[in-house]
C-alpha positions as CSV (number, residue, x, y, z in Angstrom):
1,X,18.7,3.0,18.9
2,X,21.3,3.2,16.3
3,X,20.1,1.7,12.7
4,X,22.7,0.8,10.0
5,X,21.3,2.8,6.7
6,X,22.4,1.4,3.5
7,X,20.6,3.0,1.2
8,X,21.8,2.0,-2.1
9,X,19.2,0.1,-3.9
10,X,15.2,0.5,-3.9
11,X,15.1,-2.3,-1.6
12,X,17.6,-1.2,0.7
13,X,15.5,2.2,0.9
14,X,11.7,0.5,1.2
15,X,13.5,-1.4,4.2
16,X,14.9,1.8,5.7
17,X,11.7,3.5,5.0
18,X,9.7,1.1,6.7
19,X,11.9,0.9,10.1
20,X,11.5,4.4,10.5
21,X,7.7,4.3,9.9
22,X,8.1,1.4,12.5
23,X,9.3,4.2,14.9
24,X,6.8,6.6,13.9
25,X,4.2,3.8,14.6
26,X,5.7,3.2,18.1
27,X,5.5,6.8,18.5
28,X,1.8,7.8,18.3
29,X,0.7,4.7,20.2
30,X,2.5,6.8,22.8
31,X,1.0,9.5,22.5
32,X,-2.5,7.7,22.2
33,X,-3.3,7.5,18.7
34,X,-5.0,3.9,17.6
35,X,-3.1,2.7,14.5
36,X,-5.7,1.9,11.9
37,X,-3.5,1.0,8.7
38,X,0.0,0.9,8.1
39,X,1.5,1.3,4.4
40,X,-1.7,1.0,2.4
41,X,-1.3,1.2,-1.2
42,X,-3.1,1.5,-3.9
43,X,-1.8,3.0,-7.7
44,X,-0.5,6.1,-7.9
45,X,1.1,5.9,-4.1
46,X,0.7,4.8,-0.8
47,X,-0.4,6.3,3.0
48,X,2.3,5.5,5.4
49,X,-0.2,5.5,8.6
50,X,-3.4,5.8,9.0
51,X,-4.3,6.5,12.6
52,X,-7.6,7.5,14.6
53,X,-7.6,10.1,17.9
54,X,-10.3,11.7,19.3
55,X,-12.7,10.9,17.0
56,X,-10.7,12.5,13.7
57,X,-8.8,9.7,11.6
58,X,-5.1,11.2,11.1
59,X,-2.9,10.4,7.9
60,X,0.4,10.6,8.8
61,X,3.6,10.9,6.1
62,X,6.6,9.2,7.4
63,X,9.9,11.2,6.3
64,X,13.5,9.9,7.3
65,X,16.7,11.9,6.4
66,X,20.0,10.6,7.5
67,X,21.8,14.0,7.1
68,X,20.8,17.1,6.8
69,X,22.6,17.7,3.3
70,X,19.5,15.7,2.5
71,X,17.8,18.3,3.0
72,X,14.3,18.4,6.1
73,X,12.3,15.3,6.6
74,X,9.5,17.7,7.1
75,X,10.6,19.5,3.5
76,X,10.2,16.3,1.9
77,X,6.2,16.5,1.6
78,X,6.3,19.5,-1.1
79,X,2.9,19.8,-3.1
80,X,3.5,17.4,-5.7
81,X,3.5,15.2,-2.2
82,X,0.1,16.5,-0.7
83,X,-1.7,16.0,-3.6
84,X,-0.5,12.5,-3.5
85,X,-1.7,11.8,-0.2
86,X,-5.1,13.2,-0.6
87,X,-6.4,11.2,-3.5
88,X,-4.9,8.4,-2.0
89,X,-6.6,9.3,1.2
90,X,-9.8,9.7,-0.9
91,X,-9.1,6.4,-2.3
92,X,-8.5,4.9,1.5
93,X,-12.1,6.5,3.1
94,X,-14.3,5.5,0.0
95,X,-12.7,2.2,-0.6
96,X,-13.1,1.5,3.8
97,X,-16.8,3.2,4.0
98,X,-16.2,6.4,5.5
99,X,-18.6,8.9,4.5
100,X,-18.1,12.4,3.6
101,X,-17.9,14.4,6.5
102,X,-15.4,12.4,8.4
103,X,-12.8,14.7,9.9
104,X,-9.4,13.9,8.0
105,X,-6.0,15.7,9.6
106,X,-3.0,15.6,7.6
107,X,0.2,15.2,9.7
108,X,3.8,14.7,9.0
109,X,6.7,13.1,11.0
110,X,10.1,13.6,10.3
111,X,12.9,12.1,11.7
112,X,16.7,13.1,11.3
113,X,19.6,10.7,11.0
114,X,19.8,11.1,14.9
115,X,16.9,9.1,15.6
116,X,14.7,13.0,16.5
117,X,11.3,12.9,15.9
118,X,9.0,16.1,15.0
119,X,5.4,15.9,14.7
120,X,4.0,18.6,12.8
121,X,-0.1,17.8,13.1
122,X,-2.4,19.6,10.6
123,X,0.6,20.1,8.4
124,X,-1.5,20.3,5.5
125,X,-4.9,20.6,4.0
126,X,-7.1,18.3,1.6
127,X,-5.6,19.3,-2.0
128,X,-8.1,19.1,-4.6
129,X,-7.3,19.2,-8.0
130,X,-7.0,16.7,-11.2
């Protein structure tokens, strides 16, 4: 499917963001993940999906490039990134009553200006820090 990509303006990007996370959605129902949340945000950021398989909930960073002088989709979730996501994941399993020893996977999907999709699952760990 073919998307027009006018990324000029912060709007213009949240909307390009969120088709491709509408892909990326599409994409682990597929593959038989159960979609718990999509874009849930809180201060200081936001979890693109939050997804349940097998028992494990899965939080999954959605990463678009259109071109590769862009740079990886999959490069895009650097540390800085990771640490993000976990506090905001610890914010997501306190705030919806999960206790501690829930198993939490960290996965990333990237997808290219050619509509690919890679799935890298248990792409990260928890990051703890301030």
């Amino acid at each position: 499917m073919k998307r027009k990509d006018n990324i000029g303006s912060e709007g213009n990007t949240r909307k390009v963001g969120q088709q491709y996370e509408d892909v990326a959605a599409e994409y682990l129902e597929n593959q038989g993940y159960c979609i718990m949340e999509r874009n849930y945000r809180r201060r200081g950021g936001e979890l693109d999906i939050v997804a349940k398989r097998d028992g494990m909930l899965i939080v999954c960073e959605v990463k678009y490039r259109k071109t590769a002088e862009q740079g990886s989709p999959l490069e895009a979730v650097d540390a800085r990134k990771q640490m993000q996501i976990s506090k905001m994941t610890a914010h997501y399993l306190v705030s919806h009553g999960y206790r501690e020893e829930v198993p939490v996977r960290f996965d990333v999907i990237g997808i290219d200006g050619n509509g690919q999709i890679r799935h890298i699952e248990n792409a990260f760990e928890y990051c703890y820090g301030r």
